[in-house]
C-alpha positions in Angstrom: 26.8 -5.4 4.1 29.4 -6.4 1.5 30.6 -4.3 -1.4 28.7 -5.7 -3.8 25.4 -5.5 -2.0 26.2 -1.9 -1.8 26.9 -1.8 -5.1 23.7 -3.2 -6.1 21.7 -1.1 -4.1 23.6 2.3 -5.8 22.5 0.6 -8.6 19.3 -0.2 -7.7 18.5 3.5 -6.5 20.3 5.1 -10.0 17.6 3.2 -12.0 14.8 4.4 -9.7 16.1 7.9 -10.0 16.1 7.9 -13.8 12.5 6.2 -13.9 11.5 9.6 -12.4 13.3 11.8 -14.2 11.8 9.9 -17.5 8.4 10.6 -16.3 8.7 13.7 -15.4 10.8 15.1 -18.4 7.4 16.9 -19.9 6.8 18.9 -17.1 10.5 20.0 -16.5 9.8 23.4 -18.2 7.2 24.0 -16.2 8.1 26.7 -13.4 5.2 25.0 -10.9 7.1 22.6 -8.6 3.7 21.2 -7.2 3.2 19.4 -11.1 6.8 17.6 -10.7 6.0 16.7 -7.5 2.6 15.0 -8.4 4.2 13.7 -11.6 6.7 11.9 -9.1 4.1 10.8 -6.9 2.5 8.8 -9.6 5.6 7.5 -11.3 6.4 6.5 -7.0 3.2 5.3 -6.8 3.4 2.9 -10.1 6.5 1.9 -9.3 5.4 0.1 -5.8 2.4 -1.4 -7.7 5.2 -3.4 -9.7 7.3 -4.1 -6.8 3.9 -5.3 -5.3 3.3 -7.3 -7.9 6.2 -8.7 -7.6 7.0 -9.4 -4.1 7.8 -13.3 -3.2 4.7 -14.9 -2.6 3.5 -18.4 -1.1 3.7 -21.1 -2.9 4.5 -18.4 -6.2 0.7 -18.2 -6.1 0.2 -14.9 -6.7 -3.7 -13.7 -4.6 -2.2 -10.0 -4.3 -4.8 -7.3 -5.7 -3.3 -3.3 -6.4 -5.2 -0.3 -6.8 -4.2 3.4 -7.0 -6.7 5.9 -6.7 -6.7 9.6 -6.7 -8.3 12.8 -6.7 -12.5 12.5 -6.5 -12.0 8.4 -5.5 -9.4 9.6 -2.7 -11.7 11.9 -1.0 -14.1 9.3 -1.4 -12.3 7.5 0.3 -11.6 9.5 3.5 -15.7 10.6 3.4 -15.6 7.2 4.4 -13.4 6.8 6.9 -14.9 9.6 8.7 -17.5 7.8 8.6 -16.7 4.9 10.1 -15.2 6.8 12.8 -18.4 8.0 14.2 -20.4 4.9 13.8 -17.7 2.7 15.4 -16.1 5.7 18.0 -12.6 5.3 16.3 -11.1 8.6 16.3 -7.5 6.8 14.7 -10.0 6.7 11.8 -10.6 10.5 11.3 -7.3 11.4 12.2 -6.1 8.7 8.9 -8.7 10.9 7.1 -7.4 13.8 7.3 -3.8 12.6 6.1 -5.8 11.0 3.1 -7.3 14.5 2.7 -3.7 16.1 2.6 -2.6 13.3 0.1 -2.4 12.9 -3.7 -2.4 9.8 -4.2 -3.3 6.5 -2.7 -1.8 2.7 -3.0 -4.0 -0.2 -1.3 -3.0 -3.6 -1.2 -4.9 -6.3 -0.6 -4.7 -9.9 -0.7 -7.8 -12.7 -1.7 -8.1 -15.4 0.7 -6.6 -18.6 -0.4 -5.3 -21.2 1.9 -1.9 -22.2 1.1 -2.6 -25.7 1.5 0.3 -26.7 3.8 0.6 -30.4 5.9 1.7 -29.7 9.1 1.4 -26.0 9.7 -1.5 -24.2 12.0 0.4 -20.5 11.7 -3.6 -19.5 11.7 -4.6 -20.8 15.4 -6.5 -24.0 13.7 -5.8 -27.5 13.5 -5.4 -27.0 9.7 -6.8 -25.2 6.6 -10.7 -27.1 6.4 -11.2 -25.8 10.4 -9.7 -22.5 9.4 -12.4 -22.1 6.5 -15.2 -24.0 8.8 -14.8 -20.8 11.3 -14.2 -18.4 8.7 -10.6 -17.6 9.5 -7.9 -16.1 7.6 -4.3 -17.9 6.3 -1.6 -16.9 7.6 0.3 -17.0 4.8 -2.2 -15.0 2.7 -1.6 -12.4 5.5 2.4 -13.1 5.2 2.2 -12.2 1.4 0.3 -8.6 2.1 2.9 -7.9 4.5 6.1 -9.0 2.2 4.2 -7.1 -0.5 3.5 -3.7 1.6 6.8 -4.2 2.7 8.5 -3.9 -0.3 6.5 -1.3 -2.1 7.0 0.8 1.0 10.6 0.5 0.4 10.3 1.7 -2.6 8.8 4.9 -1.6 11.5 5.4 1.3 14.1 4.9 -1.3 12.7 7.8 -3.4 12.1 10.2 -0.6 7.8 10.1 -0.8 6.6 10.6 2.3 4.1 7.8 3.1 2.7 5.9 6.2 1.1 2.2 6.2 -2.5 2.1 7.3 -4.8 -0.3 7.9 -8.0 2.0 8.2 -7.6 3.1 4.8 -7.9 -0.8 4.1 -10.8 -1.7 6.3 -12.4 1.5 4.6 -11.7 0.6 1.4 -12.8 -3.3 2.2 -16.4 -1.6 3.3 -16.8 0.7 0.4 -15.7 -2.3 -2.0 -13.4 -0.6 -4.1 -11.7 -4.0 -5.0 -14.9 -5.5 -7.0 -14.7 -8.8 -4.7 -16.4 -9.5 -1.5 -14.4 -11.9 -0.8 -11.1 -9.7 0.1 -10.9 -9.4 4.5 -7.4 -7.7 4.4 -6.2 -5.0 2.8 -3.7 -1.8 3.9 -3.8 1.4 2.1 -0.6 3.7 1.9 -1.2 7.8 1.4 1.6 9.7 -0.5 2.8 13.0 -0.1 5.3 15.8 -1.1 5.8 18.5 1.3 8.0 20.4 2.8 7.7 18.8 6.1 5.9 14.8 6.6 2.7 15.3 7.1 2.8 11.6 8.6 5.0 12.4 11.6 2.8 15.0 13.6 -0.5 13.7 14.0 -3.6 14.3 15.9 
């Protein structure tokens, strides 16, 4: 890394830093560190929405949906994931539920299906984009975008010290319970925040 990538990322992280400190400046009389900590969390949590939003994308066509949910919708949320754990015998679903439970705030990503289009390609396991939608498969490339998009808003998070994991059962939950408004969305990944003083992420059962 060169010295002025590095400085660019200082700068980059400064910014951030002072984003946060804007948000939270009408809580910092407050004696309660739990209300600076949520505070942060959704100024975090906005803050990936943008980078989200965006993220390169195919073609610059821009199919990425963002939602942040919290509190009553959260719990929802992880009713429903429970949920599905039971019906379908996935216990990696109730064990997501409980971080969701333990979480303030939520970020899912999703992305609408909308074949790129490209001559010459088969990235999605068909001879090109009419098979694809004859079987009812997904683009690759849509599926590239929600990961460059996740990507980046995770980065984000890291960069500012939220604790947060990347799940895709907070997606397919959140898919079933059609929180996005469009039935037409197959892929989506939520990712839980958290402030504590240890991640609540890293020991899981």
């Amino acid at each position: 890394m060169n010295v002025l990538s590095v400085a660019s990322r200082h700068n980059q992280v400064n910014y951030l830093l002072t984003f946060i400190i804007v948000i939270c400046e009408n809580c910092l009389m407050d004696n309660k560190s739990s209300i600076h900590e949520k505070r942060a969390l959704e100024a975090v949590a906005n803050q990936m929405a943008l980078t989200a939003r965006t993220a390169p994308k195919t073609k610059g066509v821009d199919n990425i949906i963002v939602k942040i949910i919290k509190g009553q919708k959260l719990k929802n949320l992880a009713e429903e994931m429970e949920k599905i754990s039971k019906i379908e015998k996935r216990p990696g679903f109730h064990r997501d539920a409980q971080n969701l439970k333990n979480s303030y705030i939520l970020i899912l990503i999703a992305v609408k299906p909308n074949p790129a289009g490209l001559k010459f390609c088969g990235f999605c396991g068909y001879k090109d984009c009419e098979e694809m939608l004859k079987h009812k498969g997904a683009c690759a490339y849509n599926s590239i975008d929600l990961g460059i998009a996740v990507g980046s808003a995770v980065n984000i998070a890291s960069m500012l010290h939220a604790d947060n994991r990347i799940m895709y059962s907070a997606g397919k939950a959140a898919i079933k319970s059609d929180l996005f408004k469009n039935k037409s969305i197959k892929q989506a990944l939520g990712i839980p925040l958290s402030a504590s003083g240890k991640n609540i992420f890293f020991d899981r059962k």
